[in-house]
DOTI-26238 format. One record per residue (C-alpha): residue number from 1; x, z, y. Coordinates in steps of 0.05 Angstrom, whole numbers, plus 5000, padded with zeros to 4 digits. Layout:
BEGIN
ATOM pos    u    w    v
ATOM NUM    X    Z    Y
...
END
This chain:
BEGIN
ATOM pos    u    w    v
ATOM   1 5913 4729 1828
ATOM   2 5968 4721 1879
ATOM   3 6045 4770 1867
ATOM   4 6021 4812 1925
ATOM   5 5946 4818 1917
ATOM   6 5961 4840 1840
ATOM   7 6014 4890 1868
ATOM   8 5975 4918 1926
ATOM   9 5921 4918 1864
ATOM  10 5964 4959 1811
ATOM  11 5988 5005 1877
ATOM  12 5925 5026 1890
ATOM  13 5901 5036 1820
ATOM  14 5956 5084 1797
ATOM  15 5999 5107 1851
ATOM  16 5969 5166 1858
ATOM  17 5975 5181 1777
ATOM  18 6058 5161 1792
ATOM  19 6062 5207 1847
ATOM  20 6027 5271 1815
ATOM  21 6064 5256 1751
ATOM  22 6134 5252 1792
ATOM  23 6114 5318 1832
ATOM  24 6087 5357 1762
ATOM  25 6162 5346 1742
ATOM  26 6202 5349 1802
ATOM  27 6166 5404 1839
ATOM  28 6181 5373 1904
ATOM  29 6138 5322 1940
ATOM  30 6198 5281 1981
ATOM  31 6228 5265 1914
ATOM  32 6165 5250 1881
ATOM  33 6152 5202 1938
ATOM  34 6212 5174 1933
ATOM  35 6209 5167 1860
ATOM  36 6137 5134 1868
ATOM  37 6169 5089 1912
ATOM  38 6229 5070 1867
ATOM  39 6177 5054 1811
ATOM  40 6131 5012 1847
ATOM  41 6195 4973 1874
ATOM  42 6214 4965 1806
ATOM  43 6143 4938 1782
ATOM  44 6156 4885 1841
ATOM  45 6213 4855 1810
ATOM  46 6194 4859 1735
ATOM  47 6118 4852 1740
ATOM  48 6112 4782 1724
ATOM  49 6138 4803 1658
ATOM  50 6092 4865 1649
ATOM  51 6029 4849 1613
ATOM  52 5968 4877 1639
ATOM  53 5952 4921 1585
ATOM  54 6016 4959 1585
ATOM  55 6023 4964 1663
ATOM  56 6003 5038 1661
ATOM  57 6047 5058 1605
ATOM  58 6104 5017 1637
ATOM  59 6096 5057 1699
ATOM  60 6104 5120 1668
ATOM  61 6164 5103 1631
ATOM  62 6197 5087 1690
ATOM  63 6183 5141 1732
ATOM  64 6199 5187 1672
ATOM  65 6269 5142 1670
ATOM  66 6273 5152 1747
ATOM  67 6267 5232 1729
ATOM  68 6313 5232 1681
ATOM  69 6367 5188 1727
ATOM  70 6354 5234 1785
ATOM  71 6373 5303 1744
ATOM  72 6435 5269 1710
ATOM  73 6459 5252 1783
ATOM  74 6452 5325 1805
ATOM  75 6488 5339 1741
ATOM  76 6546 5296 1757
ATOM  77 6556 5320 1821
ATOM  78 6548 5393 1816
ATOM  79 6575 5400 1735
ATOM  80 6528 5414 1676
ATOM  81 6539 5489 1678
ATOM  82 6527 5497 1750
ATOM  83 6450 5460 1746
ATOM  84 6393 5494 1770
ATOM  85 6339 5442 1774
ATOM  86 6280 5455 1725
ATOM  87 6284 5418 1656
ATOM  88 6266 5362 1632
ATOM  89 6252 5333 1568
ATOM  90 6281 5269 1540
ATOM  91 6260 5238 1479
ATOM  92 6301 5185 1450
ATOM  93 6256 5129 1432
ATOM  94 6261 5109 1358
ATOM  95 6211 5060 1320
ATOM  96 6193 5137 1289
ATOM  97 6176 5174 1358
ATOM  98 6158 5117 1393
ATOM  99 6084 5127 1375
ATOM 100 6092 5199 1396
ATOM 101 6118 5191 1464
ATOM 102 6065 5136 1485
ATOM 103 6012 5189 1459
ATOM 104 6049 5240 1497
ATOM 105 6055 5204 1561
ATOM 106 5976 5171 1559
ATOM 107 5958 5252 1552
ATOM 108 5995 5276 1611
ATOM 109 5972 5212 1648
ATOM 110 5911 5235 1631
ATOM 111 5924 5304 1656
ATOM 112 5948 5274 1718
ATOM 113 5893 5235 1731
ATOM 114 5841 5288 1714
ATOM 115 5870 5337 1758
ATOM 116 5880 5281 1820
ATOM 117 5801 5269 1813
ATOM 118 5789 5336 1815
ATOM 119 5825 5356 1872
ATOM 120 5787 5293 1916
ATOM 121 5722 5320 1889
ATOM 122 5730 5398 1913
ATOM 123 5793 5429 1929
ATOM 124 5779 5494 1905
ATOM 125 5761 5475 1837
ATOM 126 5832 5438 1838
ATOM 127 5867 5503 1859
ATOM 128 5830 5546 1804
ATOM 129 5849 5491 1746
ATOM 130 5918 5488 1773
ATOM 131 5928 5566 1764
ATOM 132 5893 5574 1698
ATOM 133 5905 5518 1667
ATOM 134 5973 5497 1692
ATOM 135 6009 5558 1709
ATOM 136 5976 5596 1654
ATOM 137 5949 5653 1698
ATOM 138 5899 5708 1675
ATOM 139 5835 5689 1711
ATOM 140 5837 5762 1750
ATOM 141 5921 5741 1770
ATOM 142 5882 5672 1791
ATOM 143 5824 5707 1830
ATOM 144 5874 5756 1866
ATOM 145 5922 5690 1898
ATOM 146 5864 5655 1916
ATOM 147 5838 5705 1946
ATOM 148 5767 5714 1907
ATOM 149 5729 5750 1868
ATOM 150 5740 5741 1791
ATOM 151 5663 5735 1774
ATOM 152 5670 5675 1836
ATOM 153 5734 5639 1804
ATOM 154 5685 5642 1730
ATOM 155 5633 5603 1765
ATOM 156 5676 5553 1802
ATOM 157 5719 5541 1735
ATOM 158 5661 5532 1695
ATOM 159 5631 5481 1750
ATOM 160 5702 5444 1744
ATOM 161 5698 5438 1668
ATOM 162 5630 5414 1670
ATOM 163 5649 5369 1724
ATOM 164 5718 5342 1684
ATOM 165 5669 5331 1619
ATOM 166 5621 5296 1660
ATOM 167 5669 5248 1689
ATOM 168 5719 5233 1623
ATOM 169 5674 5238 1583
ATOM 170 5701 5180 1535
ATOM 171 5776 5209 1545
ATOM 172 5759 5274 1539
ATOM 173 5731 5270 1470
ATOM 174 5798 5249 1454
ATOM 175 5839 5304 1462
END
């Protein structure tokens, strides 16, 4: 397979999973583009190096590493104290949590991923998973923003989970 055709390949397989992953931690969907961008230009350069088992895991990593770069820049511009993005977490990667932070980052790939299919296969089940599962709203707080009833936001978020088992259901044993 040519450079470009396993490029355009990988790009269409998980840029979507970079993108959501970028905008779960950046909260803002220019940066997370921009990210996205900056670690698919990356995977250009280096991918002839990337095996491709690990090409999801290597993505990941360096969008996480693009996160990470992006909030130390705001820190060195404005001074530590003054910072008011949202945290992040860094893990320092030691033969002992190595293991853990590939687990980590396959599970919220996973999330990603999950949530991405959901939202192409009905919006509104997306927008009830994001509030209940995500932000950890009550399912009445979730009913009142969206604007339904609660007995209507039960139904839909049962449909959802049925609908997320259905589809992973290999990967979701797993969790």
């Amino acid at each position: 397979m040519k450079k470009n055709e396993r490029f355009t390949d990988t790009y269409n397989r998980y840029g979507d999973l970079i993108f959501w992953y970028a905008k779960r931690r950046l909260s803002n969907e220019e940066l997370s583009k921009e990210c996205t961008q900056q670690v698919f230009l990356k995977y250009y350069e280096h991918m002839d190096v990337i095996s491709e088992e690990m090409v999801k895991a290597w993505l990941l990593t360096c969008c996480k590493n693009e996160i990470i770069d992006y909030f130390r820049k705001i820190e060195r511009r404005k001074g530590f104290e003054n910072i008011d993005a949202p945290e992040v977490e860094v893990h320092i990667c030691s033969q002992d949590n190595a293991e853990y932070v590939v687990e980590r980052l396959n599970r919220e790939a996973f999330y990603t991923e999950v949530l991405t299919a959901l939202r192409k296969k009905n919006e509104s089940w997306y927008q009830i998973v994001w509030a209940v599962c995500v932000e950890e709203l009550s399912q009445e707080e979730a009913a009142e923003r969206l604007g339904i009833s609660p007995e209507i936001l039960r139904a839909k978020l049962y449909r959802a989970r049925k609908y997320i088992r259905r589809k992973f259901k290999d990967k979701y044993d797993l969790l």
